[in-house]
C-alpha positions as CSV (number, residue, x, y, z in Angstrom):
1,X,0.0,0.0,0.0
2,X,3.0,2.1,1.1
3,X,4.5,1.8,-2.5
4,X,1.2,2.5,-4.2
5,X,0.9,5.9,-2.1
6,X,4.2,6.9,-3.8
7,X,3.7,6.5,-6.9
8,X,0.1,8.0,-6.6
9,X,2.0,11.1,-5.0
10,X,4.5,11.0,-7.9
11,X,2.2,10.9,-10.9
12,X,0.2,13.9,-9.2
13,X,3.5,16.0,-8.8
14,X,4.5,14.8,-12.8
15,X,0.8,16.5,-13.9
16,X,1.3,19.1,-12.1
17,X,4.6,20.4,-13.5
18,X,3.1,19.9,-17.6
19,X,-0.1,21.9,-16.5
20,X,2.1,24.7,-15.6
21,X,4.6,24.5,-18.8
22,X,1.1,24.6,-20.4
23,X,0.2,27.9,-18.7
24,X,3.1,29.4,-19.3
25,X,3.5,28.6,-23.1
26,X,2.3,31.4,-25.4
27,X,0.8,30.5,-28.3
28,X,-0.4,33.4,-29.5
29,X,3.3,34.7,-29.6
30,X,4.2,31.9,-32.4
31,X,1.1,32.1,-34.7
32,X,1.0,36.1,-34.9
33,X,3.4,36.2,-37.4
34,X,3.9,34.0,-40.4
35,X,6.6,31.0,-40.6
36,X,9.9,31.4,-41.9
37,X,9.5,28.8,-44.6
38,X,5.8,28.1,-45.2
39,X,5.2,26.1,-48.5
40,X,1.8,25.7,-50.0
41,X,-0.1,23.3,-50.2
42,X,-1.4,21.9,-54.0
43,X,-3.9,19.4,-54.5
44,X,-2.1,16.6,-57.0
45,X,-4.7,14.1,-58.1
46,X,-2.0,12.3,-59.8
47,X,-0.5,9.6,-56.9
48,X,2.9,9.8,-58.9
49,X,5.7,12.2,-57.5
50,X,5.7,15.7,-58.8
51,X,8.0,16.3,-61.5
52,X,11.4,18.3,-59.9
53,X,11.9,21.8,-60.1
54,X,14.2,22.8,-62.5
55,X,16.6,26.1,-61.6
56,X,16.7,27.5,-65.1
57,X,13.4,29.2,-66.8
58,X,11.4,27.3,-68.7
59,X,12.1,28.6,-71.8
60,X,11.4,27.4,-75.2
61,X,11.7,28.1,-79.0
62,X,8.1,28.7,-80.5
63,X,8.5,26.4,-83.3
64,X,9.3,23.7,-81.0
65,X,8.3,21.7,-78.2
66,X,9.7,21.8,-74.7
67,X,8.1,18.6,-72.1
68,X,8.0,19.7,-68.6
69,X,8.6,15.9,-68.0
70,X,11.8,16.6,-69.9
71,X,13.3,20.1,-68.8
72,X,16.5,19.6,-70.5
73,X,15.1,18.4,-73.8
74,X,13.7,20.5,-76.7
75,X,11.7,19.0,-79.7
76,X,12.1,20.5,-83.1
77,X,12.0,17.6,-85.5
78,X,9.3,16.5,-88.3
79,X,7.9,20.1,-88.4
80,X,9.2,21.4,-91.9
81,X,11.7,23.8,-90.7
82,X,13.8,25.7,-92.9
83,X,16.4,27.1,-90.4
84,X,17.5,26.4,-87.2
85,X,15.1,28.4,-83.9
86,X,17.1,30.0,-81.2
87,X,18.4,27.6,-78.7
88,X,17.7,28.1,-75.2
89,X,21.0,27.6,-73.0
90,X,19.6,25.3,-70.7
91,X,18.4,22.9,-73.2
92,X,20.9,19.6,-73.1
93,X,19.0,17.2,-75.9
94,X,18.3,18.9,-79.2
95,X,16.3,17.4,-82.0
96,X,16.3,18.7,-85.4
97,X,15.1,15.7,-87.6
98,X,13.2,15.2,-90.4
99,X,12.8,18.8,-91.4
100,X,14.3,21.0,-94.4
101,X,17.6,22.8,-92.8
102,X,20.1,23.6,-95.2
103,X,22.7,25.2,-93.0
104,X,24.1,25.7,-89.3
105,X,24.9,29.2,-88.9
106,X,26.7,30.0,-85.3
107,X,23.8,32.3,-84.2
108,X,20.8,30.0,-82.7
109,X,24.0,28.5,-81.0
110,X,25.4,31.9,-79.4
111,X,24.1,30.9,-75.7
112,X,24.1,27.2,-75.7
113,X,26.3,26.0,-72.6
114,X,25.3,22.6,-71.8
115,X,24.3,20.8,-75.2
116,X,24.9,17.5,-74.8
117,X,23.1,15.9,-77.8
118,X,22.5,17.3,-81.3
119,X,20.4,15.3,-83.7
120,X,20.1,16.9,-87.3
121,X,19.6,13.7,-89.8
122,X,17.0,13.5,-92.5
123,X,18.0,16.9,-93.5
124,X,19.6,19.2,-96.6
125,X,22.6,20.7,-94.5
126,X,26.0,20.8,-97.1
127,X,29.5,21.2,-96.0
128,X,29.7,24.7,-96.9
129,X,26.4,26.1,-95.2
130,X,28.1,25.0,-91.5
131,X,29.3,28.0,-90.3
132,X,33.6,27.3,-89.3
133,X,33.6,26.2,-85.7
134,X,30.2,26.1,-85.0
135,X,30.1,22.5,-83.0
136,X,33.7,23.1,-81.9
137,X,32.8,25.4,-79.2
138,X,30.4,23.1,-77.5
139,X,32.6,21.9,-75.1
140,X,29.6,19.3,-73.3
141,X,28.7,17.4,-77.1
142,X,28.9,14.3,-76.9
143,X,26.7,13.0,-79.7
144,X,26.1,13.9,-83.3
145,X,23.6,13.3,-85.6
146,X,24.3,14.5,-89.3
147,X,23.2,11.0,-91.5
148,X,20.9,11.6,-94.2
149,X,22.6,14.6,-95.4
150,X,24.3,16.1,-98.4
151,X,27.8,16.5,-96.3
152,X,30.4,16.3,-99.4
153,X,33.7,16.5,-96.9
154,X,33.5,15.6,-93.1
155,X,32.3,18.5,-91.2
156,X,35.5,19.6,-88.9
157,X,36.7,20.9,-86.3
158,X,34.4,18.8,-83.9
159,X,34.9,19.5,-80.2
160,X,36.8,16.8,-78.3
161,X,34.2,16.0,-75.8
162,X,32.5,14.0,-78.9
163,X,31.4,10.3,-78.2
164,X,29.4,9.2,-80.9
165,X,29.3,10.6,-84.3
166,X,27.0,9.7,-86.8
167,X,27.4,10.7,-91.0
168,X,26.3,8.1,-92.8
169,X,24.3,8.2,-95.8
170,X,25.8,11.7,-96.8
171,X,28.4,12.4,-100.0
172,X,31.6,12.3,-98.2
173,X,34.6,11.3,-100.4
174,X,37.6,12.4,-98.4
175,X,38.8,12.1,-94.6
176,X,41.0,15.3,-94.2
177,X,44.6,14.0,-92.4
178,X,43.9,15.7,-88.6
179,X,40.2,15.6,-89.0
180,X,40.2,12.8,-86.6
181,X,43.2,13.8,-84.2
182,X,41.3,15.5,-82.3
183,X,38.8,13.5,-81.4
184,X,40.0,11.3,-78.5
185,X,37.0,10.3,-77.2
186,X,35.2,8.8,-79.8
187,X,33.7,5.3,-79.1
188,X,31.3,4.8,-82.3
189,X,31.5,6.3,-85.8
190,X,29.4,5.6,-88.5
191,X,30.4,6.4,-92.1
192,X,28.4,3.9,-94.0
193,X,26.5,4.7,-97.6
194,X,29.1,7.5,-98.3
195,X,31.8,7.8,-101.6
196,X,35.1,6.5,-99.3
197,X,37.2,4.4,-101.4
198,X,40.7,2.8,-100.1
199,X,43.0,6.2,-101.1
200,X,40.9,8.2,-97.9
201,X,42.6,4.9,-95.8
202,X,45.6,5.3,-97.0
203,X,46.6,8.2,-94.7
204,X,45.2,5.8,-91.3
205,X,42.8,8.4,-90.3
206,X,41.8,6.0,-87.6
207,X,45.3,4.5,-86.1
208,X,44.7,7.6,-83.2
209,X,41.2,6.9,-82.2
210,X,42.3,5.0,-79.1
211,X,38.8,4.5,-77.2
212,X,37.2,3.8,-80.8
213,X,34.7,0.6,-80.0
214,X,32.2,0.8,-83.2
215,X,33.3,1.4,-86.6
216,X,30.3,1.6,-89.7
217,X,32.0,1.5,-93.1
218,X,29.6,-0.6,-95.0
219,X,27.8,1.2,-98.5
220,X,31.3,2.5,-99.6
221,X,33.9,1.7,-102.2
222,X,36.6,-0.2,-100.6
223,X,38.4,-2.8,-102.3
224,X,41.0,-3.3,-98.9
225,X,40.9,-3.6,-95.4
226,X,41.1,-0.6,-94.0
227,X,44.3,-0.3,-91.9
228,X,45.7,0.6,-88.7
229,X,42.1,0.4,-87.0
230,X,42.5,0.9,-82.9
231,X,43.1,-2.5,-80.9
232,X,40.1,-1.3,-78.8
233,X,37.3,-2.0,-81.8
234,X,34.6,-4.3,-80.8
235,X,32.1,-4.0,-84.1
236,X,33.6,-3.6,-87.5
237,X,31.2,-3.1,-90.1
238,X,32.4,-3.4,-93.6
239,X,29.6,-4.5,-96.1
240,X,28.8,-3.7,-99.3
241,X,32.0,-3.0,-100.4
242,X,34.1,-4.6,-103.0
243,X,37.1,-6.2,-100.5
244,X,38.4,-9.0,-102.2
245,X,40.9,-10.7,-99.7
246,X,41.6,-10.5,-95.4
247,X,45.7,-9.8,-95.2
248,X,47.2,-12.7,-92.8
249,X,46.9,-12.1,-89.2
250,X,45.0,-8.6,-89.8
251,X,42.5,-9.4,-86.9
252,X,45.6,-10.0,-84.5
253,X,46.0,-6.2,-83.6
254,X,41.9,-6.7,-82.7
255,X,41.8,-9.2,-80.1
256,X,38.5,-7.3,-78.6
257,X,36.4,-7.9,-81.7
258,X,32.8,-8.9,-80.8
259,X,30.9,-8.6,-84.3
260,X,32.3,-8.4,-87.8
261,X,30.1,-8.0,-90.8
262,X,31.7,-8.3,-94.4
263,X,28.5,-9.6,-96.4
264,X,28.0,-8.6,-100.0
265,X,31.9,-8.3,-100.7
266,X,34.5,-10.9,-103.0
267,X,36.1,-12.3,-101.0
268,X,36.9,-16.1,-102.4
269,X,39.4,-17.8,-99.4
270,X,39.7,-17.3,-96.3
271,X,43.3,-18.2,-94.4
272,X,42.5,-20.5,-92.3
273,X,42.9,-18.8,-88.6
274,X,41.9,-15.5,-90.1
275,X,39.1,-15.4,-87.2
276,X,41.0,-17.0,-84.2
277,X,39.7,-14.2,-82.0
278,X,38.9,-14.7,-78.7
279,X,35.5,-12.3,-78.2
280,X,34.1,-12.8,-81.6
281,X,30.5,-13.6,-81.1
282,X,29.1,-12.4,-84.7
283,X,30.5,-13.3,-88.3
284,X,28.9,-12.5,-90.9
285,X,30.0,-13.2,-94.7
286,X,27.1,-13.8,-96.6
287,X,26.9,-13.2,-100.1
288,X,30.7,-13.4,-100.8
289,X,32.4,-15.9,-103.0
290,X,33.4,-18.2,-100.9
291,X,34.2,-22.0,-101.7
292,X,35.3,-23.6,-98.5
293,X,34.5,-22.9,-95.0
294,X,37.4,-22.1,-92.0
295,X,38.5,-22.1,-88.9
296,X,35.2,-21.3,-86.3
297,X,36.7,-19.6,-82.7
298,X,35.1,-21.2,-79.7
299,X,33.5,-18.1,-78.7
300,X,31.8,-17.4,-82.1
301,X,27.6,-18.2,-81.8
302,X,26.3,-17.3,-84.2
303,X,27.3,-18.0,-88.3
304,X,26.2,-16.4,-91.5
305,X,28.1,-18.0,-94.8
306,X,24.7,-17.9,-97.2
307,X,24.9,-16.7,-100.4
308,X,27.9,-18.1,-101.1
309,X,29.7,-21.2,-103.5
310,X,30.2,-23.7,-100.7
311,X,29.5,-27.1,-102.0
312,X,30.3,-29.4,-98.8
313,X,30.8,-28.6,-95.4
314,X,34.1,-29.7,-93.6
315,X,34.0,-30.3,-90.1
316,X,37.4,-30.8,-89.2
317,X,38.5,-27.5,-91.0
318,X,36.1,-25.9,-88.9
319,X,36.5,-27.6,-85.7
320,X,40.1,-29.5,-85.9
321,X,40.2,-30.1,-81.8
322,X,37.9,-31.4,-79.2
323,X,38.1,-29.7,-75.5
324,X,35.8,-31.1,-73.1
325,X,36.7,-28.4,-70.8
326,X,36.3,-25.4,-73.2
327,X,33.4,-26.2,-75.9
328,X,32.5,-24.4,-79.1
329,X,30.1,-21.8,-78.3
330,X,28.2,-22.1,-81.8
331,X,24.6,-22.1,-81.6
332,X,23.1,-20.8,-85.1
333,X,25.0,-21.3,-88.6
334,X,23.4,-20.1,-91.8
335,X,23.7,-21.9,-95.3
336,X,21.2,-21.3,-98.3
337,X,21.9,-20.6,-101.2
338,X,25.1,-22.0,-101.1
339,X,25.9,-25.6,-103.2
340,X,25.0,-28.0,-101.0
341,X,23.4,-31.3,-101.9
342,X,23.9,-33.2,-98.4
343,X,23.8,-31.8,-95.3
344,X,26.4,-31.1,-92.3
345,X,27.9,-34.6,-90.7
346,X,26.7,-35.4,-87.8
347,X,30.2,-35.2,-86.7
348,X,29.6,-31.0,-86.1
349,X,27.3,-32.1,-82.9
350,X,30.2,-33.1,-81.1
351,X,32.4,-30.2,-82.4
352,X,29.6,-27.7,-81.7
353,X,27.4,-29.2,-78.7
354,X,25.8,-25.8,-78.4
355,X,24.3,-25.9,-81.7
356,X,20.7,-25.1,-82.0
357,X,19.8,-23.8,-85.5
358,X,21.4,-24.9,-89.3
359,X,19.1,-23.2,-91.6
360,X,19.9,-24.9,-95.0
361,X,16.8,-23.0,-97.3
362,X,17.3,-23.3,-100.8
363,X,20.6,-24.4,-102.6
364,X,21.6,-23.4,-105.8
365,X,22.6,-27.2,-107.3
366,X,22.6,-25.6,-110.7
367,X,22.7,-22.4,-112.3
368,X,18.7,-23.1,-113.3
369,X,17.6,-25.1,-110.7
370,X,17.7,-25.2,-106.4
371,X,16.9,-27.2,-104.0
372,X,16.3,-28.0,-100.2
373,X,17.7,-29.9,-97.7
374,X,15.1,-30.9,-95.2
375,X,17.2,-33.3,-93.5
376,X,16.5,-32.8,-89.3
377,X,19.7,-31.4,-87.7
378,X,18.3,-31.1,-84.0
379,X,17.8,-34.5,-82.6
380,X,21.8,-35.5,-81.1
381,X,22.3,-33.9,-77.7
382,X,18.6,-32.7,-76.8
383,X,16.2,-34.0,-74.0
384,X,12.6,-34.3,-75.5
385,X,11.5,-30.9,-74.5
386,X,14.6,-29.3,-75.9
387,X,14.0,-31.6,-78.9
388,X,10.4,-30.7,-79.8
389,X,11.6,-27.0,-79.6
390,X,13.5,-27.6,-82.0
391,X,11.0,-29.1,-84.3
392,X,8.9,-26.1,-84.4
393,X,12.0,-24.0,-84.5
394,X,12.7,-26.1,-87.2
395,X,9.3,-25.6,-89.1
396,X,9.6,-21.5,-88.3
397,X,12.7,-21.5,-90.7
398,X,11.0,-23.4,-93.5
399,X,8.0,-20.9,-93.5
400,X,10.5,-17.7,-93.1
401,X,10.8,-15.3,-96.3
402,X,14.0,-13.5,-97.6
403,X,12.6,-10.3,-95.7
404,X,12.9,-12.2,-92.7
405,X,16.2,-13.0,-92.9
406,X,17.0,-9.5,-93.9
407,X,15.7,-8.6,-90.1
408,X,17.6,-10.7,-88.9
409,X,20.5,-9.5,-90.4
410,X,19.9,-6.1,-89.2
411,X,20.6,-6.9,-85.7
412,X,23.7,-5.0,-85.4
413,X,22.6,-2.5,-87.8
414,X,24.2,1.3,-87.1
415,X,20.7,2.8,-87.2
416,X,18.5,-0.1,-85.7
């Protein structure tokens, strides 16, 4: 009883002592004048969070469009514009395609600070209507976007920030000698469907692009590898050209080479560790001359040799070891319109245990007649499930069309 006394006592005293902070607590002092930082209160029937404030106005060319979702992004493209609006010198993401500019004058970019991205394909812009210097003072460029132009010569000085240039499908016939010095950070440069023939190589424009990962020359007029290309290239695209022959151990200086694509050339033999590359995932040589096949790198997956003259497959020229511990990665070859007439020995399932897919199509037995292979090529190696996959897999290819295949080829393609 004793102890309950206390504590009664204690809890009254306790009471006591908040009643008077309570009393002495003046409210009216705190709520006379307004808060230091009040913020208002808005009504957002939208549950999402509000889009953040941006510190620079929200300013915008009339002619374009400015998203407040995207603050740092101004939209100028498909709207038939003759010249280029003023740009705003916030703006960081400029597009300019599909419209009718025919030059860059250095005015609409007089304020522009933080460009980061300048897209201006599908256009009319020449050489000489780019006003001397005008991308070289954007210091924050990083990507360009001339293609589908009517550039006759490449359009230098660029700044040095640039990552990622993009001028194909334009007129350009000549790579001046330092037009490429000064461009140290360039990972990906596309020059495809352009008038370069093997004298623009001949001065190694690209021997000092050190970072240089992707490099588009397809849709030109070389007849020779180009040369000196950086030891850090991953994707070399060259086809459509007229390249004849590969130079012995010319892939040696490019161990990091993921996909190469040299359809629609002439070459006729292939030496045969040409492509002993360690990376290479990709090779594509369709629609060349070829007679034989070569030397496959464990890491390739996936093969395209159609179009070509190839009358029998040799397995031991493309496979001539067996490494339990390090397999062939090979999972997809392609063959029609080759000269087949039997199809690959079975031996290929041991050298390739990966393999999925050997689309044979038509073969082109004779000059006036074809013909198809519809021999199974899925049944060693496969549990039941993996096996009936591969039926309808199998069925799939029969039913395809060229335009299919033409899809498919356009998986590493510069503007996909």
């Amino acid at each position: 009883m004793r102890i309950l006394s206390q504590l009664s006592i204690f809890h009254l005293l306790w009471a006591a002592l908040v009643f008077c902070q309570y009393e002495d607590y003046d409210f009216e002092d705190e709520y006379d004048q307004e808060p230091d930082h009040q913020i208002p209160y808005y009504f957002n029937p939208n549950p999402q969070a509000d889009v953040p404030r941006f510190p620079f106005p929200a300013e915008c060319a009339r002619e374009c469009f400015c998203p407040p979702a995207f603050p740092l992004s101004m939209y100028c493209d498909h709207r038939k514009l003759k010249t280029i609006p003023n740009i705003p010198s916030h703006v960081q993401q400029l597009y300019l395609q599909n419209n009718e500019i025919e030059a860059v004058p250095a005015g609409p970019f007089t304020n522009v600070t933080f460009v980061r991205e300048i897209n201006l394909s599908y256009n009319k812009i020449k050489f000489h209507r780019i006003d001397h210097g005008v991308f070289a003072k954007l210091a924050n460029l990083v990507q360009l976007h001339l293609q589908h132009n009517e550039l006759e010569e490449f359009p230098s000085p660029l700044p040095s920030s640039l990552e990622r240039l993009l001028l194909g499908f334009n007129k350009i016939s000549q790579l001046p000698g330092n037009a490429l010095e000064g461009l140290p950070n360039i990972t990906m440069l596309d020059l495809c469907s352009n008038y370069l023939d093997d004298s623009v190589l001949k001065g190694k424009p690209f021997s000092s692009m050190k970072n240089l990962m992707q490099l588009n020359l397809c849709n030109n007029k070389l007849q020779t590898m180009p040369p000196d290309l950086p030891s850090s290239l991953m994707h070399l695209s060259l086809e459509n050209n007229s390249i004849s022959y590969i130079p012995e151990n010319y892939f040696h200086r490019l161990p990091k080479i993921i996909a190469l694509r040299m359809s629609h050339n002439n070459l006729q033999n292939i030496p045969h560790n040409t492509f002993n590359l360690p990376n290479l995932l990709e090779l594509n040589l369709g629609h060349n001359k070829l007679k034989q096949v070569f030397y496959i790198p464990r890491s390739l997956q996936h093969l395209y040799i159609e179009g070509n003259e190839i009358e029998s497959i040799n397995v031991t020229l493309m496979c001539p070891t067996l490494d339990p511990l390090s397999i062939n990665q090979l999972t997809y070859i392609r063959l029609d319109q080759n000269k087949l007439t039997s199809p690959i020995s079975s031996y290929a399932f041991f050298c390739f245990p990966l393999i999925r897919t050997i689309y044979y199509g038509e073969q082109n037995v004779t000059a006036d007649k074809s013909a198809r292979l519809r021999t199974p090529v899925f049944r060693r190696f496969l549990t039941p499930e993996e096996y009936q996959e591969a039926e309808d897999n199998h069925e799939t290819h029969d039913q395809e069309t060229e335009e299919d295949h033409e899809a498919e080829d356009n998986y590493f393609h510069p503007y996909f």
